[in-house]
N, C-alpha and C positions, 0 to 999 in steps of 0.2 A: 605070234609066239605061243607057241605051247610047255604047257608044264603038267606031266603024269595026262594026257591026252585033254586037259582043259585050256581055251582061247582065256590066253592074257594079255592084255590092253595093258601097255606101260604109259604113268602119265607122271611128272617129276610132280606138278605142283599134288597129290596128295601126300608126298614125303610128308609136309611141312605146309597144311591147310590155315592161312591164318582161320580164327574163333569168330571173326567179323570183318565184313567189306559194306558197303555199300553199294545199294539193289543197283540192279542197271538200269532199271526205270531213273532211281535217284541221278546216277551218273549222266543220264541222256542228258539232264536239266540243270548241271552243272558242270563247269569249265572243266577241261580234262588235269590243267593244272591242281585244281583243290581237290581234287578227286583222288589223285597218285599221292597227298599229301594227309588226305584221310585216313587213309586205306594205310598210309603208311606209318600214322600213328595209331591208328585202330590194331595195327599188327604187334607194333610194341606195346602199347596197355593190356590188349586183352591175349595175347599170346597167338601162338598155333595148337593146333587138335595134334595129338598122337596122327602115327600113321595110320594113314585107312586102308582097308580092302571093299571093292564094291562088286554087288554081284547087280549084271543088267543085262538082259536079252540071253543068257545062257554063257555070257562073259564072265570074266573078274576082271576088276581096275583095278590096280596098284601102283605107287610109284617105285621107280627101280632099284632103291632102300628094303622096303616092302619085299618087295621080289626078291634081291639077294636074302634076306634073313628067312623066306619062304622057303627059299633053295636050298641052304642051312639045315634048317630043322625038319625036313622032309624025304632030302636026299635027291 
């Protein structure tokens, strides 16, 4: 997808990044049960980041939240 001739990578999960997961290393060494259950109070205590934009390899990453309010205020 292009926008004003730059490659955008849509990804939903930066809408709404939780603040904290646990590493994948962690996760290899624990049960996938306590892991979904971590992750799933670590979402609710410490929250989600604002939306992000990332720039990588001459891309931007956004999620499609992101993108529509880009779309928005750029035209």
């Amino acid at each position: 997808m292009k926008l004003h001739g730059m490659d955008i990578i849509l990804n939903p999960m930066l809408d709404a990044m939780p603040r904290m997961m646990v590493s994948p290393r962690f996760a290899e060494l624990m049960p996938p049960e306590f892991v979904a259950d971590l992750n799933a109070w670590m979402r609710e205590f410490f929250g989600i980041s604002e939306p992000k934009i990332l720039s990588y390899g001459g891309r931007l990453y956004m999620g499609p939240k992101m993108f529509e309010e880009v779309k928005r205020r750029i035209g």
